[in-house]
N, C-alpha and C positions, 0 to 999 in steps of 0.2 A: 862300219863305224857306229851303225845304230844302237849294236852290242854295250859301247864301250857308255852309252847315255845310263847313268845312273836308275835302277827301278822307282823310286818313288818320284824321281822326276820325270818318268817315261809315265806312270802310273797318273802323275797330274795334270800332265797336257794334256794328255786322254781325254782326262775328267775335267779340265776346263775348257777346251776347244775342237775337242770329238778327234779321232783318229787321222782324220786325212790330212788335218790342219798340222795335227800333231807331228807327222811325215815331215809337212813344209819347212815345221819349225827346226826339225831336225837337221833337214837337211843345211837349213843355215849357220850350224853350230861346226858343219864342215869346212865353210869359206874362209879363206885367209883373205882380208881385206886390205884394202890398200891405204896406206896414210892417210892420214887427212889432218887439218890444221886450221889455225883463225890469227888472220891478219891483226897484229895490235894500233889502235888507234891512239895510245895512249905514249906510244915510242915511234913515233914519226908518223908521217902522209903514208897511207893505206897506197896507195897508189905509186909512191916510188920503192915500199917496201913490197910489194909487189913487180915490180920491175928485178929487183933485186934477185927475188926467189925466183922468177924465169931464167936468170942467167945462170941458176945452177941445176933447177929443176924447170925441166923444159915442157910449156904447157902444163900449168896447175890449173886446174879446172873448177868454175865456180857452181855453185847448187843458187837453186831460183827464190828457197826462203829464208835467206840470210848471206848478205851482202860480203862480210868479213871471213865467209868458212871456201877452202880449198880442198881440193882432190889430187892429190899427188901419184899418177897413176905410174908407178914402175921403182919409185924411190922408197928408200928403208929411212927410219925411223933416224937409225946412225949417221945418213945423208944429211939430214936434217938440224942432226945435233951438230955437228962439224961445221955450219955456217955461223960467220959471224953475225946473220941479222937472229938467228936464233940466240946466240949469247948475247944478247946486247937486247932482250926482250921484246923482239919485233915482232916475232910469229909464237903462236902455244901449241904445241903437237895437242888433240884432242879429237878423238870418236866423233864422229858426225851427231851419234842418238844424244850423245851427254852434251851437248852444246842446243838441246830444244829445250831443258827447261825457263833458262835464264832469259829466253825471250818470252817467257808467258811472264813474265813480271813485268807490270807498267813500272817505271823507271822516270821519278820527277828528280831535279837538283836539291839538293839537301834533304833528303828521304835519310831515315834510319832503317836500315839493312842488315839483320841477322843471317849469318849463313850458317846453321848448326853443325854440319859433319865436314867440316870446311878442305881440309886437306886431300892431296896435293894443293889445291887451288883451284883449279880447274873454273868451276864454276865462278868463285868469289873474282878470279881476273877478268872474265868474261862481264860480271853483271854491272864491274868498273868501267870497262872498255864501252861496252853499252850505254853507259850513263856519264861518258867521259870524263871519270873521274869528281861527277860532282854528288854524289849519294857519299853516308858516311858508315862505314861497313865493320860488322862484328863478325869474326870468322871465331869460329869454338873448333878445338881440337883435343879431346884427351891424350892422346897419345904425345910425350914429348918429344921423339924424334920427328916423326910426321909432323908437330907441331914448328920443328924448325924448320922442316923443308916446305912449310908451306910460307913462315917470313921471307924463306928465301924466292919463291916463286912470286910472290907479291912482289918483292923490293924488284926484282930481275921486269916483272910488266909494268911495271912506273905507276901501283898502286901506293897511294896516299893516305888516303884519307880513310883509315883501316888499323884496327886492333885486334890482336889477336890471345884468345884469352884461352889457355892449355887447361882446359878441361872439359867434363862432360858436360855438354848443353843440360842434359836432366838435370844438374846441378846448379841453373844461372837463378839467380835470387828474381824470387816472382814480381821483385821492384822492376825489373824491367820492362822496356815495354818496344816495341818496332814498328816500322809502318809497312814493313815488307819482311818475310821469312821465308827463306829458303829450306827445304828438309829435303837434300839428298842423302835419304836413311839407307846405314847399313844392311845389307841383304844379299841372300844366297848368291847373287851373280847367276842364276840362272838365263839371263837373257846374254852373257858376255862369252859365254862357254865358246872355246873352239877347239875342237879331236882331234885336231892336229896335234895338240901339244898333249896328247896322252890321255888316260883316263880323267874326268874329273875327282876333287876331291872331296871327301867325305861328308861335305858339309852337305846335300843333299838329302840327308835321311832325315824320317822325318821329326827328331827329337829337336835335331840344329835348326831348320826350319822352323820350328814352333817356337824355339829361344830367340831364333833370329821376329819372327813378327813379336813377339813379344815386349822388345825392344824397341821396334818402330811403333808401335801402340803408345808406347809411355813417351816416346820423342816427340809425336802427334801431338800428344795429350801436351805437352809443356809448348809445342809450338802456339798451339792455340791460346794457351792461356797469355802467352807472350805480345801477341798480336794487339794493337790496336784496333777500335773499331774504325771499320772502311778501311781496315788496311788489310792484304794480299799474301796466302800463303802459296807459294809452289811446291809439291810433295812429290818426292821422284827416288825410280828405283832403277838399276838396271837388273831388274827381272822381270818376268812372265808370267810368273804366276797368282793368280788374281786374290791368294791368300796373303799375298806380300802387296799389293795395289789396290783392288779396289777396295776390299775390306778392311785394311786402313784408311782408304778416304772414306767410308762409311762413317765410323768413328768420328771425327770430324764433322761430316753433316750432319750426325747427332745429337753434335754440340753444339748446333746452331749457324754453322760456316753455310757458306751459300757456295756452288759449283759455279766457277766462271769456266764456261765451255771454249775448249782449246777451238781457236779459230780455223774454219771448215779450210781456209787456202795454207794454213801448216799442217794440218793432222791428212788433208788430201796429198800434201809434196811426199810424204815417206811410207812406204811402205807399214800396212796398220793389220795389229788384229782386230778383232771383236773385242768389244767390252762391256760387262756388264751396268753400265752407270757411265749413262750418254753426257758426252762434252770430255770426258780424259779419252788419254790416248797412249795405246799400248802398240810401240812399233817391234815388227818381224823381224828375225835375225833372217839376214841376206848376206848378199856378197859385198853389199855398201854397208851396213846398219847393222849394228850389235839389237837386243833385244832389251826395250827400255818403256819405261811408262813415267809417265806424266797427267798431271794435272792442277787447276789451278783453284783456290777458293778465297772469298769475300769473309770478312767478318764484319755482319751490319751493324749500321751506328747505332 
């Protein structure tokens, strides 16, 4: 399988976490992992929709930092879709790694809420669910297909109080302004890889990768300027490579953002790599966890 990891990407783990780390991370990109999901609070009691998913999926299992996420240990994806508390927006199929940035956001009622790469939804349902539906939320999507399936994921988890505006976040009028941004920036997918499904795809060399940070640089760049002061950006990738993470948050603390350090009882719950720039957190691809980085930043008054 090692074979089949792309050279420039074998080439970088190397060079960011030295060879044996680099084995580990490999080996994670082997695992077929098991579902996992989050309970909506926003489409009935947590609690009888969970009664619910036990009587189709038997023993869903809970994680210790974050009360609404499940482990579906033996069911498929399809199992899942064929329930009716899934059509009826009661549960979200979601990665366990992509459901840690949304809790580094403090979350008050009537906060303004930009989520810049918004589609599927993922996150923007989550940071609703979290704030029970009292934040009021800008999801950006250029893409217009994406752009509908992400109204329709919204409307399907009993999001409200949310617009959605089909186009590139680089492009929102500097008029604007948030008290919270989300940047789950475009990126190689280096930490999602799994060799089961065949070679990766070519976006790995290193022209793509240099187009690809190039991109999250300038999304950075317009998050920030968007922000209100004392208000909170979260910047997340699901990659590894610290050309795509921390050197993006760098750019950012350059601009005066201050690092609000991811709390030591979530960054200890998941499996972590090293990082160079203490308080984010870059989690291992394993048998549970795709490979994802996070981190959260302050813009002072």
């Amino acid at each position: 399988m090692d074979s089949m990891i792309p050279e420039y990407l074998r080439a970088a783990l190397v060079r960011d976490y030295g060879a044996a780390l680099a084995d580990e991370i490999a080996a994670g990109f082997v695992s077929r992992r098991p579902v996992t999901l989050r309970l909506n609070p926003l489409r009935g009691d947590t609690a009888e929709t969970e009664a619910l998913l036990r009587e189709a999926c038997p023993d869903p299992q809970p994680l210790s930092w974050y009360a609404d996420a499940r482990v579906l240990p033996g069911a498929s994806e399809k199992d899942v879709e064929a329930l009716p508390l899934y059509a009826e927006g009661r549960v979200y199929l979601q990665s366990l790694s992509a459901m840690l940035p949304a809790l580094l956001m403090p979350l008050e009622p009537g906060m303004s809420v930009l989520d810049m790469c918004a589609a599927p939804g993922g996150k923007s349902t989550q940071l609703a669910a979290l704030a029970r539906g009292q934040i009021d939320l800008t999801c950006c999507e250029r893409d217009s297909a994406r752009a509908e399936r992400l109204r329709h994921n919204l409307q399907t988890q009993g999001v409200r109080r949310c617009v959605v505006m089909n186009t590139d976040a680089r492009q929102l009028d500097p008029l604007f302004r948030f008290d919270a941004v989300l940047l789950d920036a475009p990126c190689t997918g280096s930490g999602t890889i799994l060799l089961g499904d065949g070679i990766p795809p070519r976006r790995m060399e290193p022209a793509w990768v240099q187009k690809t940070v190039k991109t999250q640089k300038a999304l950075m760049k317009k998050a920030v300027s968007v922000l209100k002061p004392g208000g909170t950006l979260v910047y997340a990738t699901c990659s590894v490579l610290r050309e795509e993470n921390e050197a993006v948050v760098q750019t950012a603390l350059d601009a005066g953002l201050k690092l609000i350090p991811v709390p030591d009882a979530l960054r200890g719950a998941v499996p972590a790599l090293p990082v160079t720039i203490p308080g984010t957190m870059c989690v291992k691809p394993t048998e549970l966890y795709e490979g994802f980085f996070a981190a959260a930043l302050e813009r002072p008054r």
